[in-house]
C-alpha positions as CSV (number, residue, x, y, z in Angstrom):
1,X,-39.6,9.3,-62.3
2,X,-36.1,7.8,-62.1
3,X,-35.3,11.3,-61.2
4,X,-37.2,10.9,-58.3
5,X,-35.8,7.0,-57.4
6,X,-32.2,8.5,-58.0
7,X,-33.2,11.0,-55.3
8,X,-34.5,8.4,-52.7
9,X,-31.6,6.5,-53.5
10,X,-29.5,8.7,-52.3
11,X,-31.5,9.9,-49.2
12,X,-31.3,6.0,-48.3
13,X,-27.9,5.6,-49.3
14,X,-27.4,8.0,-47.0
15,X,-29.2,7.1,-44.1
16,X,-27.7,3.9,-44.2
17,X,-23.8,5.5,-44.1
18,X,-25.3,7.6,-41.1
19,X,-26.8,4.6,-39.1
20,X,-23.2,2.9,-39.9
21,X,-21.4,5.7,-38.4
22,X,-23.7,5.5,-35.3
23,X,-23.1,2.0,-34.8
24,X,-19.3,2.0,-35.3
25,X,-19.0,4.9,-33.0
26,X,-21.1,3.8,-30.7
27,X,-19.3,0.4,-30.2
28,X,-15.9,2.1,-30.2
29,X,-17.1,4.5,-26.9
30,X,-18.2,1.3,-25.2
31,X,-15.2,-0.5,-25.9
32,X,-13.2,2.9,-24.5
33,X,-15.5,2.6,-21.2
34,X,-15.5,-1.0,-20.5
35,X,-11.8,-0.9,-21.0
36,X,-11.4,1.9,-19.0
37,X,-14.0,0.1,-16.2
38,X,-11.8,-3.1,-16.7
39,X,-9.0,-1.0,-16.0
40,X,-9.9,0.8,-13.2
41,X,-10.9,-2.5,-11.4
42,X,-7.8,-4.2,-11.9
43,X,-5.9,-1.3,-10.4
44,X,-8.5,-1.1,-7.5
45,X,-7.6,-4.7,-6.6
46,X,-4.2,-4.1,-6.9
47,X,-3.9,-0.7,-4.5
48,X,-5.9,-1.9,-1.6
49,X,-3.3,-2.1,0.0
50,X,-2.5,1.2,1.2
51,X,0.8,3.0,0.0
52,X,3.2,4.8,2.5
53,X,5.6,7.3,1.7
54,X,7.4,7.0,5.0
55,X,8.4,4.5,7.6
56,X,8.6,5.0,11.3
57,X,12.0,2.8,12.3
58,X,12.1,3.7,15.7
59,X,11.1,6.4,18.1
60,X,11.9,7.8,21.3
61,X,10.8,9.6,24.2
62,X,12.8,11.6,27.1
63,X,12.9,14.6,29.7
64,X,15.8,16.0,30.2
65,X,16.7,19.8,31.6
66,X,13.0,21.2,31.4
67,X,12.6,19.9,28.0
68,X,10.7,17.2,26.7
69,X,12.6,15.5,23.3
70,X,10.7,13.0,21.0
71,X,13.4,11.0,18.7
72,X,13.9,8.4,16.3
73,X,14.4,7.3,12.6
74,X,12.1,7.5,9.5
75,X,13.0,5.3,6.1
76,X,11.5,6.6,3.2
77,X,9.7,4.0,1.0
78,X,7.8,5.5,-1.6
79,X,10.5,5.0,-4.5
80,X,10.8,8.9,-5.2
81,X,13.0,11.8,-3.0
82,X,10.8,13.2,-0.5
83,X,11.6,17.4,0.6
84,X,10.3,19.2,3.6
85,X,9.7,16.1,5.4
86,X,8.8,17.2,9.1
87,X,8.5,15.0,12.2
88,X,5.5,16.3,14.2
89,X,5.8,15.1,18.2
90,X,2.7,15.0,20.1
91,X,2.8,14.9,23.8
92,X,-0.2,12.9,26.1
93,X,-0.7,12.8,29.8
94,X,-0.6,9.0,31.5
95,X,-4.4,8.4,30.3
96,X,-4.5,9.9,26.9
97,X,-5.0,13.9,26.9
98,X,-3.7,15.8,24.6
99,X,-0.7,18.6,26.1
100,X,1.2,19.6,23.1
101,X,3.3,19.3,19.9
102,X,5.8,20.8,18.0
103,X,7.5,20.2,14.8
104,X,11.2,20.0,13.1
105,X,12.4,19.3,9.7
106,X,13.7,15.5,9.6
107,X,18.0,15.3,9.1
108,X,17.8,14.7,5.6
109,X,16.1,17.2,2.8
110,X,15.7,15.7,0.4
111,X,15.6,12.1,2.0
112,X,16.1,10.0,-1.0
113,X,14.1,6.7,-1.7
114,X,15.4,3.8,0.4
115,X,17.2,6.1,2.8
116,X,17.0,7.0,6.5
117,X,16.8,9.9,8.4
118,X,16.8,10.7,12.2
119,X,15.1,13.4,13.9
120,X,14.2,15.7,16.9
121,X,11.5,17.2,18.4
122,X,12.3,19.7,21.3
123,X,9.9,21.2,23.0
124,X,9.7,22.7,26.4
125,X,8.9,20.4,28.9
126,X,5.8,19.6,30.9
127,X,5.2,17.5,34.3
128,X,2.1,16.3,32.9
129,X,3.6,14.5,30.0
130,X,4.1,10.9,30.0
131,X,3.6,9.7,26.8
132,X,4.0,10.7,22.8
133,X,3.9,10.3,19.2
134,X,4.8,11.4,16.1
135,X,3.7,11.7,12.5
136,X,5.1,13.3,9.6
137,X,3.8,16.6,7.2
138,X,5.6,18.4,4.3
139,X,6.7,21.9,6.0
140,X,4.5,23.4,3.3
141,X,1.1,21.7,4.8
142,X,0.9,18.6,2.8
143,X,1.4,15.5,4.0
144,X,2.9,12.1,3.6
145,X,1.6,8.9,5.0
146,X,3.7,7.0,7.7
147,X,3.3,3.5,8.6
148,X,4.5,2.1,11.9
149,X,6.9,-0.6,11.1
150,X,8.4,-0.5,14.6
């Protein structure tokens, strides 16, 4: 008989050291997620506000000997050199319709953080064209967000 007890002893001992285990693991993955959820909430508040790699300083727009030029300055403010920055130029007729764009590398590759490049667009011209804009891509087919701090 204490055999026996020695035996259930040990199969309760056991038990016990395995529903320990359980519990101490189990409270260490929660702590893990509601860290992790506590994190993740914190950051969300703080990047609402939307982060822009580029800047549009200023921008221009001109005919001149059949072709139509869109020019200007971008700053790049995302803390980290930027390569293959391209200006894209869209071209619009007086009440909005699409005519065309074309596309050009920016003056600077890499444009470093903090700096500013100029650029051109030149494409051929069109009487229908009154109006433009541009945005910015990475000559590869990524693409970098721009805001307008014109």
């Amino acid at each position: 008989m204490n055999k026996a007890l020695k035996i259930l002893g040990i199969i309760f001992g056991s038990i016990a050291l395995f529903l320990i285990f359980i519990v101490i693991v189990s409270l260490s993955i929660f702590s893990d997620v509601s860290n992790e959820a506590s994190e993740n909430s914190s950051s969300s508040n703080v990047s609402k506000e939307k982060q822009y790699d580029l800047e549009l300083i200023s921008m221009n727009c001109y005919k001149e000997y059949g072709y139509f030029y869109i020019t200007g300055e971008v700053k790049n403010i995302s803390g980290k050199s930027l390569e293959n920055v391209e200006a894209v130029g869209s071209a619009y007729t007086e009440d909005g319709t699409f005519v065309k764009s074309d596309s050009a590398l920016i003056e600077y590759d890499p444009i470093l953080a903090g700096q500013t490049s100029t650029f051109e667009v030149v494409t051929t011209g069109n009487p229908a064209i009154s109006k433009c804009k541009v945005e910015n891509k990475e000559f590869w087919g990524g693409s970098f967000s721009m805001k307008d701090g014109r």
